[in-house]
C-alpha positions in Angstrom: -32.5 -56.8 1.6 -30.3 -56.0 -1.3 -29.1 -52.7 0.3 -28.1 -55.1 3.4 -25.8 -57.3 1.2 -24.3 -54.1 -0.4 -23.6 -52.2 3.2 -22.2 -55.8 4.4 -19.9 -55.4 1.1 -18.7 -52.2 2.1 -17.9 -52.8 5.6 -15.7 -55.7 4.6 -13.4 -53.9 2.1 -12.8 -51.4 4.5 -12.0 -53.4 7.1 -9.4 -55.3 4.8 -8.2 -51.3 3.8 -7.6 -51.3 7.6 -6.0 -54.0 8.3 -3.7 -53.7 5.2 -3.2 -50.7 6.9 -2.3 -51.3 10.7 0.3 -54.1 9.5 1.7 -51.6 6.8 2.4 -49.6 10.0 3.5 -52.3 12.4 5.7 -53.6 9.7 7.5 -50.4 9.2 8.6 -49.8 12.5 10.5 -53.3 12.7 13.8 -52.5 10.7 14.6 -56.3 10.1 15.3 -57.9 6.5 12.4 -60.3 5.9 11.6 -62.1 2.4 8.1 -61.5 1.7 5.7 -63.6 -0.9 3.3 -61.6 -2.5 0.2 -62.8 -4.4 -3.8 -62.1 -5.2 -6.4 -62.8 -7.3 -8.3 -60.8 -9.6 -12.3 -62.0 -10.4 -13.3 -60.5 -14.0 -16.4 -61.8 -13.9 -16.4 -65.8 -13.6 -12.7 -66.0 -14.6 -9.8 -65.4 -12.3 -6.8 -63.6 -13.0 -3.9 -65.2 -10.5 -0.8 -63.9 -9.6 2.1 -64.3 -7.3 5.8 -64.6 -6.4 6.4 -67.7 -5.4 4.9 -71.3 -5.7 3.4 -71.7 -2.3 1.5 -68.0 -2.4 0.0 -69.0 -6.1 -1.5 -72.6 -5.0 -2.9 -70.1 -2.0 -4.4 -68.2 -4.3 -5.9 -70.9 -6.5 -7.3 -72.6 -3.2 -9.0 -68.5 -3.1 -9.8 -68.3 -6.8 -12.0 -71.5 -6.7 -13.7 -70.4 -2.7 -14.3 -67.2 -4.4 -16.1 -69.1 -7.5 -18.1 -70.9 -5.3 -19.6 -68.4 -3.2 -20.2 -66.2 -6.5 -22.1 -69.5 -7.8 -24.3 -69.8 -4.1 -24.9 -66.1 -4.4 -26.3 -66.4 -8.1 -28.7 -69.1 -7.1 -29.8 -68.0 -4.0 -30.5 -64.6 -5.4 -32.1 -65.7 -8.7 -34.7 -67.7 -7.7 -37.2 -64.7 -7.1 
């Protein structure tokens, strides 16, 4: 069961390494100016680390910060109840 959750894991990091990816590559061959907002959230345990460049990306990545919270909450119960 638990090797299930990890494999599941694994397939979804790479498949945001390959999307990251294919619009690094897509990106680069359009030679227009653009203004890009960058932002992300980093889970240290229980406590999130937010960054960002502009105001809209950060409330974004608050609106992340707490879906990410919740689903490690659901996890914990769901998995500790054995």
């Amino acid at each position: 069961m638990y090797t299930y959750i990890a494999f599941i894991g694994i397939i979804l990091i790479l498949a945001g390494f390959m999307l990251l990816f294919l619009y690094t590559l897509l990106s680069a061959s359009q030679q227009q100016k653009s203004n890009v907002n960058v932002g992300g959230v980093v889970m240290i345990g229980p406590v999130p680390i937010i960054f960002g460049t502009s105001q809209g990306i950060i409330v974004i990545a608050e609106i992340l910060a707490i879906v990410l919270i919740i689903i490690a909450i659901l996890f914990f119960f769901l998995f500790s109840r054995r």
